[in-house]
N, C-alpha and C positions, 0 to 999 in steps of 0.2 A: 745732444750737444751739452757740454757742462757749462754752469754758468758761475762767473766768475762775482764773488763778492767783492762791494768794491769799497777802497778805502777811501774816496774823495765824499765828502761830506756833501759835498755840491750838485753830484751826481744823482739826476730825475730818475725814478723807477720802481719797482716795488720793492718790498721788504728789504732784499737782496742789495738792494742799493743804498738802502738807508745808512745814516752817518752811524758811524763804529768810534765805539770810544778809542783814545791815542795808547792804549795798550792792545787793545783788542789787534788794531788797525799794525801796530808794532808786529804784534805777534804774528798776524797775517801776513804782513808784507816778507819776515820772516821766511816761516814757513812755504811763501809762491818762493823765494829767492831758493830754497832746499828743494823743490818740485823741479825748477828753470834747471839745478845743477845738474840732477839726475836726470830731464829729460837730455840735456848737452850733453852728457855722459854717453846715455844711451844711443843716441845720434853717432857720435863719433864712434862706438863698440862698429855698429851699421855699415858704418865708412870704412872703417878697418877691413872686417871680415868679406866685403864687395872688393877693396881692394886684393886684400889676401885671396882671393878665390882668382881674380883675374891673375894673377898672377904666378897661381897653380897651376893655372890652365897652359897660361904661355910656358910655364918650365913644362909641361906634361907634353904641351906640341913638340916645345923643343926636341926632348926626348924620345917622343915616338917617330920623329922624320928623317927618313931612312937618308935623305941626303944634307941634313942639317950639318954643316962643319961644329966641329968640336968648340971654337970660339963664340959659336951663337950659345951653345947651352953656357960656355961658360961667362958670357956678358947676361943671360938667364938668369943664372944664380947669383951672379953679384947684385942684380935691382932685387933677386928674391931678398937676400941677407941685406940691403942696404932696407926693402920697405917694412920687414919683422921689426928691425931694430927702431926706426918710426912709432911704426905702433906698437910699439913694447912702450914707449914714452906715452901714447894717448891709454892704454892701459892702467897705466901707474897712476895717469891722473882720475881714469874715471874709480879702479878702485882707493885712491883718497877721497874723492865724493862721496863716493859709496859709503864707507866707513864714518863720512860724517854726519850720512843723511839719517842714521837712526838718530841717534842725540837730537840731533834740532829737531824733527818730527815733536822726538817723546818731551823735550823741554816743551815746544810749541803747546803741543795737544796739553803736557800736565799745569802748567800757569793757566789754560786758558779752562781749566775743568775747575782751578783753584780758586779762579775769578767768580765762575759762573755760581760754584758754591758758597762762596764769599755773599753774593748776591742775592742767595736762597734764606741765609741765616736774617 
């Protein structure tokens, strides 16, 4: 189980909890918010493709049932083209996360390597 460093000064525990200076604590809180985006991210890609699969399946029954009226496949493919188009939207958003999570990682990580060295001198 990972353990979460924490930024409350207040907070009992060992090292891991110990108070973080208000950069340190900045950068951190940072950084979990660039972690939270991409786990969201990630979650909704899950949601999509669970979707999209069910929804494979029902156009794929549709099509394979020798007595399915032509209406059913075509009421089929319009929730198909209406749910692509949805998550064509949760796409977009999780590649804008994406795209931002390098930057804040490498900002994150390089202030906080700049701090530590800062600290060595």
């Amino acid at each position: 189980m990972a353990r979460r460093i924490s930024t409350d000064p207040a907070a009992p525990g060992d090292r891991a909890s110990a108070p973080v200076p208000g950069d340190v604590a900045a950068e951190l809180a940072a950084l979990r918010r660039s972690v939270d985006r991409l786990e969201q991210g990630l979650t909704q890609l899950a949601e999509a493709t669970a979707t999209h699969t069910e929804m494979l399946r029902a156009l794929l029954a549709a099509a394979t049932a020798p007595t399915a009226p032509e209406e059913d496949l075509a009421k089929v493919l319009a929730q198909v083209v209406a749910r692509l188009g949805e998550q064509s939207g949760l796409l977009r958003a999780i590649g804008a996360a994406m795209t931002r999570l390098p930057e804040d990682v490498g900002g994150a990580v390089g202030r906080q390597v700049a701090a530590a060295l800062s600290d060595v001198r």
